[in-house]
C-alpha positions as CSV (number, residue, x, y, z in Angstrom):
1,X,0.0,0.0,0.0
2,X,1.5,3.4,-0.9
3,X,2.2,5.5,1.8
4,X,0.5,9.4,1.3
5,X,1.1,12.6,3.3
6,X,-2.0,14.0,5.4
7,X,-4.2,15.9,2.9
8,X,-3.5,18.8,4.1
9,X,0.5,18.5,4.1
10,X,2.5,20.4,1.6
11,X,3.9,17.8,-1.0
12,X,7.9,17.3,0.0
13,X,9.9,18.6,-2.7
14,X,14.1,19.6,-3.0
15,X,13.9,22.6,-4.5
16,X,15.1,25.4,-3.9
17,X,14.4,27.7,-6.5
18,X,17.9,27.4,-8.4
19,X,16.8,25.3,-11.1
20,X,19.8,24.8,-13.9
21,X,20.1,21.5,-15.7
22,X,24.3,20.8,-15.9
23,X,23.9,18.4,-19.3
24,X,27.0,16.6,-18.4
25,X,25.8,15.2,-15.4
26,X,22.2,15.1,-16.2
27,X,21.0,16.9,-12.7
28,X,20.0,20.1,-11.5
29,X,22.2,22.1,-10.1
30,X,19.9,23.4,-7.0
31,X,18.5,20.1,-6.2
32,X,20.6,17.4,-8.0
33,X,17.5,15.7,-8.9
34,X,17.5,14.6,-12.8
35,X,15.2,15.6,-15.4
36,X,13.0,12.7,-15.1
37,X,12.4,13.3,-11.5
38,X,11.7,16.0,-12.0
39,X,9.4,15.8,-14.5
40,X,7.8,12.9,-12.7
41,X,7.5,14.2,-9.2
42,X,4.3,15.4,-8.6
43,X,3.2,12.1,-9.2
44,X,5.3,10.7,-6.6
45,X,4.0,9.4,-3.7
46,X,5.3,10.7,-0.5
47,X,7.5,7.3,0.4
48,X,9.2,7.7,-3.2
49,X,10.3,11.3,-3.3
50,X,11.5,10.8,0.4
51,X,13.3,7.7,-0.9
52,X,14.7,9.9,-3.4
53,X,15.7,12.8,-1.7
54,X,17.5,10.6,0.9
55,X,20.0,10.1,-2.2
56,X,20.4,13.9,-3.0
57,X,23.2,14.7,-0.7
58,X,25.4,12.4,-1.9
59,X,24.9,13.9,-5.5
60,X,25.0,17.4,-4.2
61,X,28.1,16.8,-2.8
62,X,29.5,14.6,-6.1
63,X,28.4,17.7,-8.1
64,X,31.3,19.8,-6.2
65,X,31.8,23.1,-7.5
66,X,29.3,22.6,-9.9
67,X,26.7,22.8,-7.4
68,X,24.5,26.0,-7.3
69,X,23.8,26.2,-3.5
70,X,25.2,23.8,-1.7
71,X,24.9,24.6,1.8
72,X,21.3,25.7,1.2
73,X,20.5,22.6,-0.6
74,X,21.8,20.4,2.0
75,X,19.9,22.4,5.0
76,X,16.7,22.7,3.0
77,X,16.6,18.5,2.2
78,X,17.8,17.6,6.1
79,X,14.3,19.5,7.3
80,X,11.9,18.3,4.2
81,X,13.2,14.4,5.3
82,X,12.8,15.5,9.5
83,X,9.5,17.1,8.9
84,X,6.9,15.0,10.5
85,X,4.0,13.7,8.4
């Protein structure tokens, strides 16, 4: 059964607003998701995109230099994945 947030729970999402595709590495730079997840999230359910923001960090960090916002990034997926739902 797929897990949902409460009705009236904003939707988890990674973004932060800095939304550059690198083409080399195929992710955004603000969120390090790809374009498919992105395209595809809204139809997500909650247990998936947490699933898959559980991986983001380790790509934020893999893009390096690269990456748009780092530090923001990181911060702004640590309290999406604590929030309670």
């Amino acid at each position: 059964m797929p897990f949902f947030a409460a009705p009236d729970a904003p939707a988890s999402s990674p973004c932060i607003d800095i939304c550059d595709l690198d083409a080399p590495n195929g992710v955004c730079l603000g969120c390090a998701r790809t374009s498919r997840e992105i395209a595809c999230w809204g139809a997500l359910n909650e247990a998936d995109r947490r699933e898959i923001m559980a991986e983001l960090p380790a790509r934020i960090l893999a893009l390096g230099p690269c990456a748009a916002a780092p530090t923001e990034a990181l911060k702004h997926i640590e309290t999406v994945l604590n929030r309670k739902i």
